[in-house]
KEMAR-59513 format. One line per 4 residues: number of its first residue (from 1); their letters; for each residue x, y, z of C-alpha. Coordinates in steps of 0.5 Angstrom, whole numbers. Example, Ala and Ser with C-alpha at 12.3 -4.5 7.8 and 13.67 -1.06 7.14 Angstrom:
<recs>
1> AS> 25/-9/16; 27/-2/14
</recs>
This chain:
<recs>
1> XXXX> 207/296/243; 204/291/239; 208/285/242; 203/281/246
5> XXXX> 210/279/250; 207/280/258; 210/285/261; 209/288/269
9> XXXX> 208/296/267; 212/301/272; 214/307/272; 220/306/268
13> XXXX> 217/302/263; 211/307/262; 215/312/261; 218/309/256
17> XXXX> 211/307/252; 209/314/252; 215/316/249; 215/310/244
21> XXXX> 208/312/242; 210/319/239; 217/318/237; 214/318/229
25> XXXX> 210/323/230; 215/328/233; 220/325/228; 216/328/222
29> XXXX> 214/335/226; 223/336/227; 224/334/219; 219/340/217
33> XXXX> 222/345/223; 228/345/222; 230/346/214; 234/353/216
37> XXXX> 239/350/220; 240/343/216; 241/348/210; 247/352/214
41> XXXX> 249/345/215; 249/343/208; 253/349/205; 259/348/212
45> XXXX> 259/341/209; 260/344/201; 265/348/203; 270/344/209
49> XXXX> 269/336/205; 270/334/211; 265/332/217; 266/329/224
53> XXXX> 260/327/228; 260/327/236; 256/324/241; 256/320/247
57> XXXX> 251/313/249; 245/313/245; 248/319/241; 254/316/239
61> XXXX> 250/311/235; 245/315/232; 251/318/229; 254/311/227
65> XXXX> 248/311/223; 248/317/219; 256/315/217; 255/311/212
69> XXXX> 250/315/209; 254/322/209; 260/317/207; 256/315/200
73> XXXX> 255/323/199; 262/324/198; 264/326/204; 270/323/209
77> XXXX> 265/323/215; 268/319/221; 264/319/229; 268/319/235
81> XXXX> 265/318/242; 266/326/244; 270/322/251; 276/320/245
85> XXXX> 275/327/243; 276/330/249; 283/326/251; 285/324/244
89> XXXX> 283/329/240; 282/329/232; 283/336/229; 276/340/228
93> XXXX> 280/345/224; 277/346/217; 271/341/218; 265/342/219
97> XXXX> 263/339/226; 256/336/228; 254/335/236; 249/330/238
101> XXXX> 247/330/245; 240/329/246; 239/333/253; 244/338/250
105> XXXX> 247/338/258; 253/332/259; 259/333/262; 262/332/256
109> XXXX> 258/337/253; 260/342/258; 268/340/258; 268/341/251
113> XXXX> 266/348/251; 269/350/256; 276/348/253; 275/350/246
117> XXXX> 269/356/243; 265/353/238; 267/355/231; 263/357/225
121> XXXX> 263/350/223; 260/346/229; 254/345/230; 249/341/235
125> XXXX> 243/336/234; 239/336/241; 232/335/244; 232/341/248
129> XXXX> 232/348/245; 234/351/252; 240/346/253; 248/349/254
133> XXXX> 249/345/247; 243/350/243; 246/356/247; 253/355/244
137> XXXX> 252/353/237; 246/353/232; 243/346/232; 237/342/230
141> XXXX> 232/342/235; 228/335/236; 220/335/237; 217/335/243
145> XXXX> 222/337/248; 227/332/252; 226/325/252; 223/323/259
149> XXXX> 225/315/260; 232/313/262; 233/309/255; 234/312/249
153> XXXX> 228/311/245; 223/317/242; 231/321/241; 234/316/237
157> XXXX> 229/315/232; 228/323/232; 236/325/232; 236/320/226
161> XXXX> 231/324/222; 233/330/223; 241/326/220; 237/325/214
165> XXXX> 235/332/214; 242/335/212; 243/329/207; 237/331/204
169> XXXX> 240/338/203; 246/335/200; 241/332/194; 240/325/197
173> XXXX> 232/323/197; 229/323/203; 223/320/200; 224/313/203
177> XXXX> 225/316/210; 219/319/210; 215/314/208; 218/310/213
181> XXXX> 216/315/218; 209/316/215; 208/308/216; 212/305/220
185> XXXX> 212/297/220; 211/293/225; 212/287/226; 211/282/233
189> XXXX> 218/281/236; 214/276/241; 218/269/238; 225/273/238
193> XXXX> 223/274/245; 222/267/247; 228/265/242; 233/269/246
197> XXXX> 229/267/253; 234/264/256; 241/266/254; 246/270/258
201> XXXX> 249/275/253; 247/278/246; 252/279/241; 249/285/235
205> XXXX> 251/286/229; 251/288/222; 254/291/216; 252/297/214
209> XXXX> 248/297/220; 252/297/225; 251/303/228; 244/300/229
213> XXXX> 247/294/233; 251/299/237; 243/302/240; 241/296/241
217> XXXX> 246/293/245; 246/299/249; 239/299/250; 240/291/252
221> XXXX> 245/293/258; 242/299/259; 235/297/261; 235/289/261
225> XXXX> 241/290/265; 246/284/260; 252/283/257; 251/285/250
229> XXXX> 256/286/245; 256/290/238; 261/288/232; 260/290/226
233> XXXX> 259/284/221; 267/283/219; 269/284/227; 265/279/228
237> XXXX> 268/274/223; 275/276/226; 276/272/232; 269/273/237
241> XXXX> 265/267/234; 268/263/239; 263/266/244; 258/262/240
245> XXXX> 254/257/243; 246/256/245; 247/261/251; 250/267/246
249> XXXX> 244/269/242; 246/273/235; 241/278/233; 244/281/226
253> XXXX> 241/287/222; 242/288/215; 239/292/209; 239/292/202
257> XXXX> 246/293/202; 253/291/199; 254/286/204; 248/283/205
261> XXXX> 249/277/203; 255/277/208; 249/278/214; 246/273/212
265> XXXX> 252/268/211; 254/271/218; 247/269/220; 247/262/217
269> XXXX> 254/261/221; 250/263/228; 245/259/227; 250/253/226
273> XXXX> 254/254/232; 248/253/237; 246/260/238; 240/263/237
277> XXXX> 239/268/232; 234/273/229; 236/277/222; 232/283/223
281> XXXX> 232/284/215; 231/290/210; 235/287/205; 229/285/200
285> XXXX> 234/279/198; 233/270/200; 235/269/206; 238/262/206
289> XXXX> 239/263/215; 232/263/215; 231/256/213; 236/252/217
293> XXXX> 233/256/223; 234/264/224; 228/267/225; 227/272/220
297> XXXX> 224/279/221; 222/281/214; 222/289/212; 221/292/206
301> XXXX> 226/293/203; 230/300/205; 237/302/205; 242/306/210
305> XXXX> 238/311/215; 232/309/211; 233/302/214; 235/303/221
309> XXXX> 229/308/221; 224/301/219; 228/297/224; 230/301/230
313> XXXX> 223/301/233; 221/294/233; 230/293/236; 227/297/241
317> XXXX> 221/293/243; 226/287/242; 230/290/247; 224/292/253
321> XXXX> 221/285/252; 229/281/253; 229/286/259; 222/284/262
325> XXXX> 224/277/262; 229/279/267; 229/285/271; 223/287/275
329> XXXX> 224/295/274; 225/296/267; 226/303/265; 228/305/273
333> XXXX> 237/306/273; 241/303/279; 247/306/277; 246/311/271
337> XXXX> 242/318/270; 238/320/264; 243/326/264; 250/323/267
341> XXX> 254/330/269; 261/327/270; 265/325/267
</recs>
């Protein structure tokens, strides 16, 4: 980590450092290992036009970050909870079906399986080339093994490269990603920490982004032990800014996007309701939210996964050092399991 945020280091928190500090080397080692199953993927796609993304937890928000990219190809790409897909069931005939579960092994998984066989259309993103998930259908496979630490870290960022592998293969440009990979930015998270100190819940949002905002608030609850919410940017408009106040941070991702300069204005608001905010900001745009008290966290300018690739690290440093401020085992669960095998 390259924030100087005072952190006691524990079990739980080690692991999760030492999983963060390979996550961009493991992302480029699973880009290049995995260019025959992302082809096979590809060609499923060219011939269904149709794709539906399930997952659970941190998977389902990987998932929620390729969406929109798969969406600008063309494709009518929808992400569901595989929990809804179990019990109100969207049809998986004539689509081409892509399961992320990073230990391969949920009970979702299993329940899935076990009532409908896998078809020639479905495929598995997972970090474990043993698990029930890679046994039952070709699947991209992540670099180095099962993630260790209770939060997602290190699989988020590889699950979401090996998305931009498939994009890759139905002609996007892969380049900015790599890139990102290649050099990743890293910019001090220690004054958003002080900033959202002393609030008592987190609202996470953005537009494009949205999927990005969903894995950060996830980790807040998960790890910081937290009410957190994420909106996308327009639900946010629509009724729950009342919550605002200066015990409600807001903490508002943007990219170079259509919307951008929705983020922003969205953050302006915050900013004026009292609350403190962070704008985590690829967009490469003016941000009139910073000058009236935002805290602006600058990135290069990228797009769509390539964005939530720069920004996603440093959302995670973001979230450990809210959750240092207020529990004492970060990274040790006292409900969860890293795998949850009921359902």
């Amino acid at each position: 980590m390259s924030s100087s945020v005072a952190v006691q280091i524990g079990p739980g928190l080690a692991a999760l450092h030492a999983e963060m500090a390979k996550q961009h080397r493991d992302a480029l080692a699973s880009f290049r290992a995995n260019d025959d199953v992302a082809g096979k993927i590809a060609a499923s796609l060219r011939r269904t036009g149709r794709l539906v993304l399930l997952g659970m937890g941190g998977s389902h928000a990987v998932n929620r970050m390729a969406e929109p990219d798969y969406r600008a190809l063309g494709l009518p790409a929808v992400a569901l909870s595989l929990s809804e897909q179990l019990y109100s069931p969207l049809s998986l005939e004539n689509a081409t079906v892509l399961l992320t579960s990073q230990s391969g092994e949920s009970a979702e998984v299993h329940r899935l399986f076990a009532n409908k066989a896998p078809h020639g259309d479905m495929f598995g993103i997972t970090m474990e080339v043993g698990s029930a998930l890679a046994k039952a259908c070709p699947s991209l496979i992540g670099a180095g093994g099962s993630e260790q630490a209770f939060c997602a870290t290190r699989s988020l960022l590889i699950c979401l490269t090996l998305h931009q592998l498939v994009v890759g293969k139905l002609g996007g440009d892969t380049r900015p990603a790599l890139a990102i990979l290649e050099a990743p930015q890293e910019p001090s998270i220690d004054a958003a920490c002080a900033r959202l100190k002393d609030c008592t819940a987190i609202v996470f949002s953005g537009r494009g982004q949205r999927g990005l905002g969903e894995a950060a608030a996830l980790g807040a609850m998960e790890l910081g032990r937290m009410p957190a919410y994420a909106l996308e940017g327009g639900q946010f408009r629509h009724g729950p800014m009342e919550i605002l106040g200066p015990k409600i941070g807001a903490v508002i991702f943007r990219a170079d996007e259509e919307a951008a300069a929705l983020g922003d204005d969205l953050a302006l608001q915050t900013v004026t309701a009292g609350s403190p905010t962070i704008l985590f900001d690829a967009s490469g745009a003016a941000s009139k939210a910073a000058g009236v008290g935002a805290l602006h966290i600058a990135f290069k300018p990228a797009r769509g996964m390539s964005a939530s690739l720069a920004m996603l690290p440093a959302a995670q440093r973001l979230v450990i050092g809210l959750a240092a401020q207020r529990v004492a085992d970060v990274g040790t669960p006292v409900r969860s399991s890293k795998v949850t095998r009921v359902e």
